[in-house]
C-alpha positions as CSV (number, residue, x, y, z in Angstrom):
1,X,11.5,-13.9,-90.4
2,X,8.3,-12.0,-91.4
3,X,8.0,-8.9,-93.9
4,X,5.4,-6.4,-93.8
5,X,4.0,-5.9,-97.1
6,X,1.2,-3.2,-98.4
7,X,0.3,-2.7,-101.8
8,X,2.1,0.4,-102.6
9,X,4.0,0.7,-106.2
10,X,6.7,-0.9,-104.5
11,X,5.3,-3.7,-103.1
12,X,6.7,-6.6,-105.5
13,X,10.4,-5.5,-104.6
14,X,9.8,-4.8,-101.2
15,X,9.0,-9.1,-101.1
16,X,11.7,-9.8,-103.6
17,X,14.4,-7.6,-101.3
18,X,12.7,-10.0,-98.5
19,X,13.3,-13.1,-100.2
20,X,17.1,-12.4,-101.1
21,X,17.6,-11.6,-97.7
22,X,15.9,-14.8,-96.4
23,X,17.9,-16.9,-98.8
24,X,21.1,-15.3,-97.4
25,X,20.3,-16.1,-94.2
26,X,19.1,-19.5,-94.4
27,X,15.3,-18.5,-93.0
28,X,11.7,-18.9,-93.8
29,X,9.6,-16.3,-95.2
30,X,5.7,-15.1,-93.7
31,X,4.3,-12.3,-94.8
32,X,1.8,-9.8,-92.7
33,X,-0.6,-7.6,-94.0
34,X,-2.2,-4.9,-91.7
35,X,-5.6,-5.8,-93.0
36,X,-8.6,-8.1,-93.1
37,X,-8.0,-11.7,-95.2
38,X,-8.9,-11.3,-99.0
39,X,-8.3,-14.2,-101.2
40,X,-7.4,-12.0,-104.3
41,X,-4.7,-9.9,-102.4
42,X,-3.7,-13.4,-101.2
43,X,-2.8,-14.2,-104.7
44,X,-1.0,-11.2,-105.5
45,X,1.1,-11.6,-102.7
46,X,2.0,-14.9,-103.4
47,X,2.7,-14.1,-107.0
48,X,4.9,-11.3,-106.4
49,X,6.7,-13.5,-104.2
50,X,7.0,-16.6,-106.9
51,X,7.1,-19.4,-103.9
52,X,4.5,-20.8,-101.0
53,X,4.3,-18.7,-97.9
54,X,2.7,-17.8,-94.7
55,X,0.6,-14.9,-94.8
56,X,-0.6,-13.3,-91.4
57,X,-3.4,-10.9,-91.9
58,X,-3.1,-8.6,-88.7
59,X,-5.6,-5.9,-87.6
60,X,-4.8,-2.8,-85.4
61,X,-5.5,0.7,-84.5
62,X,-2.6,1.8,-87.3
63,X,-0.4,-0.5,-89.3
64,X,2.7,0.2,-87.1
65,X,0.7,-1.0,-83.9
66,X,-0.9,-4.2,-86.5
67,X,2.5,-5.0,-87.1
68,X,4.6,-4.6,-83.6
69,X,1.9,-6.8,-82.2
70,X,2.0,-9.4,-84.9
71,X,5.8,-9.6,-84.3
72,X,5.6,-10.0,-80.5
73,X,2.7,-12.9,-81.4
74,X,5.2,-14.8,-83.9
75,X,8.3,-14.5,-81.9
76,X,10.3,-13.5,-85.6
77,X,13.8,-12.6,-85.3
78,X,13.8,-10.3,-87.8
79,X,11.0,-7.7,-89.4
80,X,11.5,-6.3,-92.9
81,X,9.5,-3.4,-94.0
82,X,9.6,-1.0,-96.9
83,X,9.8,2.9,-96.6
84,X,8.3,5.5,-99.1
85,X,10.1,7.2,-101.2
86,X,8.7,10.3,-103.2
87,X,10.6,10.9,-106.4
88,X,10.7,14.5,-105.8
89,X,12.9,14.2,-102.9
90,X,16.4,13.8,-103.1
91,X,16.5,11.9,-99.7
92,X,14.4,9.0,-98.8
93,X,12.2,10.1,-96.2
94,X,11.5,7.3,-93.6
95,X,7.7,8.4,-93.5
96,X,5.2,7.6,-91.1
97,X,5.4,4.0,-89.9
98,X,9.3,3.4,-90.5
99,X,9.9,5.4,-87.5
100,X,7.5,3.9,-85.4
101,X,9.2,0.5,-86.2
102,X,12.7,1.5,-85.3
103,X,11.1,2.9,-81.9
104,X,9.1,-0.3,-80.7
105,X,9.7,-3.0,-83.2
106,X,11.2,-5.8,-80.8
107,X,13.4,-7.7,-83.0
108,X,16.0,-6.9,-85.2
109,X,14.7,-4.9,-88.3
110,X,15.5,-4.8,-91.9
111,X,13.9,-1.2,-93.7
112,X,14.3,-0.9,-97.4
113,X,14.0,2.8,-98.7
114,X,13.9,2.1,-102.6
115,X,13.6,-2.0,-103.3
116,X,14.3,-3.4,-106.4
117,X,12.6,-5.8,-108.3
118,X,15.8,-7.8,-109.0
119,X,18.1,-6.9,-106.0
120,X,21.4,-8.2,-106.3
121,X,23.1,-9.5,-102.8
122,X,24.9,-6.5,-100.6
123,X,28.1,-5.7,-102.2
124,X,29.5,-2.9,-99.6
125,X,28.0,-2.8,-95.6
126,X,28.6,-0.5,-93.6
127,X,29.3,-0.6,-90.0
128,X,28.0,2.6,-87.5
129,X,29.9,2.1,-84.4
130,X,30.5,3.8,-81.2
131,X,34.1,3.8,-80.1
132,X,35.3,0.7,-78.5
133,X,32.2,-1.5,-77.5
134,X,33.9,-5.0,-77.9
135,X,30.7,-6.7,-78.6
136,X,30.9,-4.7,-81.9
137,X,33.5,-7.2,-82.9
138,X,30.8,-10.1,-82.9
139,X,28.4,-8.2,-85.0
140,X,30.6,-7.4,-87.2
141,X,32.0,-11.1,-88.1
142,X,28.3,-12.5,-87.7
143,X,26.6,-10.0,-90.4
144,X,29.9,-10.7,-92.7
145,X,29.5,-14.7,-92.3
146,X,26.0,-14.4,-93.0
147,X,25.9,-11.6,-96.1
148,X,29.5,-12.3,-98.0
149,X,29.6,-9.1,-99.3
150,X,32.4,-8.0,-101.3
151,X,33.5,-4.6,-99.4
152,X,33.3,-3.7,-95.8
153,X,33.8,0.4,-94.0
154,X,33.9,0.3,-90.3
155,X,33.0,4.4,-89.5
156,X,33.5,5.0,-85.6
157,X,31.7,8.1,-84.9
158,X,33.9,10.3,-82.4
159,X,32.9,13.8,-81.0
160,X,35.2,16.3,-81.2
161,X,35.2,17.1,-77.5
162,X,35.3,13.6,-76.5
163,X,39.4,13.4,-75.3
164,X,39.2,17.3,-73.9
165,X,36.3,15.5,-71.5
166,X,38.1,11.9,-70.9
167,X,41.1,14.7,-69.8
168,X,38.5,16.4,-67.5
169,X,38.0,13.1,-65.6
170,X,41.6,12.3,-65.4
171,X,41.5,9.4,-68.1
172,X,43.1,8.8,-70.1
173,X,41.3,9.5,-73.9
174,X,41.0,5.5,-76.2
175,X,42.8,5.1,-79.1
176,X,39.8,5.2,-81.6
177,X,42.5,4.8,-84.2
178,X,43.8,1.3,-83.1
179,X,40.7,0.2,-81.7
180,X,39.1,0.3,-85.1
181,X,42.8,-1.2,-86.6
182,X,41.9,-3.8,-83.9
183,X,38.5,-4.0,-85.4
184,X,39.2,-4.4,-89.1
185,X,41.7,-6.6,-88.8
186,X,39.5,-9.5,-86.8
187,X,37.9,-9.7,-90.7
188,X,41.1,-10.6,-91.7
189,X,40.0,-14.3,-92.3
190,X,37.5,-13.3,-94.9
191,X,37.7,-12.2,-98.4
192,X,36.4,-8.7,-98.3
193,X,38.0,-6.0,-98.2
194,X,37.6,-3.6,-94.9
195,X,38.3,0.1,-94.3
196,X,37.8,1.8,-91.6
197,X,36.8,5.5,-90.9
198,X,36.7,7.9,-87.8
199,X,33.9,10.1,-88.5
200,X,34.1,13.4,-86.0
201,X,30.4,15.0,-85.4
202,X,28.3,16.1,-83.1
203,X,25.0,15.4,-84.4
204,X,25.4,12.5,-86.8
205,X,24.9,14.1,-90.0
206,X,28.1,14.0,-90.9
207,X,27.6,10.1,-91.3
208,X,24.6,10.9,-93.1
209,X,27.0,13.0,-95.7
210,X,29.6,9.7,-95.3
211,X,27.2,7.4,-96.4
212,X,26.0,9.5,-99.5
213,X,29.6,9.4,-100.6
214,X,30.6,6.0,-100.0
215,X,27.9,4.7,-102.1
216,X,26.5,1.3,-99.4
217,X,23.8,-0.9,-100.3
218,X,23.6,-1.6,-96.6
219,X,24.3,0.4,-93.0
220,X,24.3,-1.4,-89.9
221,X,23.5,-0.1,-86.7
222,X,23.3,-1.3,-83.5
223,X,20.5,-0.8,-81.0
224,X,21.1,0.5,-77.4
225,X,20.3,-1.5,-74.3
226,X,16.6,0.0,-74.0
227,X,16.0,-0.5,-78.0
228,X,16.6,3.1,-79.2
229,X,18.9,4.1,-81.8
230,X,22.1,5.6,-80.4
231,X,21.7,9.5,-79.9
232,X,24.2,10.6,-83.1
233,X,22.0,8.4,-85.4
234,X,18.5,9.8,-84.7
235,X,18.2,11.0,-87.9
236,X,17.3,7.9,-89.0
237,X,14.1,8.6,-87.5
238,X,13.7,11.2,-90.5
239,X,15.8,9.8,-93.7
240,X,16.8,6.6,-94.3
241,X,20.0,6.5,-96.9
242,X,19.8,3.2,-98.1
243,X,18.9,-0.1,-96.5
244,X,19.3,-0.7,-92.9
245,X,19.9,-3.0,-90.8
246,X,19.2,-2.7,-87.0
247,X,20.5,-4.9,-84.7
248,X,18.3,-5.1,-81.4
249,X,19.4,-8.9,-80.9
250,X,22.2,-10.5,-78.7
C-alpha cells in the first residue's frame, strides 16, 4: 500500500489518514515523493508519520506520471493520495493530479479531499452502484469486513428512462427495488446498520446532492472493466465530496 505525499499544508493528515487506513486493513505503509531524495524532507516525512517506513523518491515529467509509474514498479494494491481543497470553495475541487489518478492509476485508489490530523475510523460508507451487477454483493461484504463501520447506504443509481427502454427491447424492466432489498440484506450478519436508496438521474449529480445530505466519511465506487469511472459518476473527475474509495481490483 503506498501514499503519495507532497508537502502541502495538509501533508501530515494526508499520512495520518494513510496510516489509519493501513491499520484497518492489516497492510504496510511506503510512502512516494515525486521528487529527488533529501534527507531533511526524509525526516519530516517520517515524523509526520510517527513510525519507520519505506520512502520511494520517484521522478517524472509531472507528479501524476511520477506516481502512476512508481505504482506499476511496486506492484501496490492500493494508492492513496490527497486532493486540494481551497477554503473559499464550498466543494472540494479534485484539482490537477486527482483526476489524472482516477484515469490511469492501476490499482485501487484511496483520494482524501480534506484529511485530518486525527481521523477517526469510517463511521458511515457509502455504496455507488449500478443496478444489479452481482459482483457488487462481494464488494460490498469485503469493504464492510475490512472497515467495520457503524452505518452503511446502498444508492443504486437508476435513469429515469431506463424501464420505457428495457420495454422497447421487449424485456422485461429489473426490480431495482428488490435487487437492492437483496443487496442489503446479504449484510445482515454484521452489526451495521444498512439503508438502501434508488437514486433516479441522468447525469449523476443528483448523487452528488445525495451525498452532501447524507453526511459519509467514505463513497465507494466501483471501476468499469477498462478502469474508468462509470459514465453517471464522472463528476468525480471535477469534485470530490468526501473520501473515496475506487475499486479497480477483482
Amino acid at each position: 500500500m503506498g501514499v503519495a505525499s507532497t508537502f502541502s499544508p495538509t501533508f501530515t493528515g494526508v499520512l495520518a489518514e494513510a496510516k489509519r487506513f493501513a491499520s484497518h486493513c492489516g497492510a504496510d505503509l511506503e510512502i512516494m515523493h515525486a521528487g529527488a531524495f533529501d534527507i531533511e524532507k526524509e525526516k519530516r516525512f517520517l515524523g509526520a508519520l510517527g513510525q519507520r517506513a519505506e520512502i520511494r523518491w520517484v521522478e517524472g515529467e509531472t507528479a501524476a506520471s511520477a506516481i502512476i509509474a512508481a505504482v506499476e514498479n511496486f506492484a501496490y494494491d492500493l494508492l492513496i493520495a490527497g486532493t486540494p481543497h481551497r477554503e473559499m470553495d464550498d466543494k472540494p475541487f479534485a484539482g490537477d493530479v486527482a483526476p489524472e489518478l482516477l484515469r490511469n492509476a492501476p490499482c485501487d485508489l484511496l483520494l482524501v479531499p480534506r484529511p485530518l490530523e486525527d481521523p477517526p475510523p469510517p463511521q458511515h460508507i457509502v455504496f455507488a452502484f449500478e443496478p444489479e451487477q452481482e459482483e457488487d454483493r462481494e464488494l460490498l461484504r469485503r469493504v464492510v469486513e475490512v472497515l467495520r463501520p457503524q452505518r452503511v447506504t446502498i444508492a443504486v443509481t437508476e435513469r429515469p428512462f431506463a424501464p420505457a427502454i428495457a420495454a422497447s427491447r421487449g424485456e422485461q424492466p429489473g426490480d431495482v427495488e428488490a435487487w437492492l432489498e437483496d443487496l442489503a440484506g446479504s449484510l445482515a450478519g454484521h452489526d451495521v446498520e444498512v439503508e438502501g436508496r434508488v437514486v433516479t438521474s441522468i447525469t449523476g449529480y443528483t448523487l452528488y446532492d445525495t451525498m452532501e445530505g447524507l453526511e459519509a466519511d467514505l463513497l465507494v465506487v466501483k471501476a468499469e472493466p477498462d478502469g474508468s469511472l462509470p459514465k453517471h459518476m464522472d463528476w468525480l473527475y471535477q469534485v470530490i465530496p468526501t473520501r473515496l474509495l475506487l475499486v479497480r481490483g477483482g
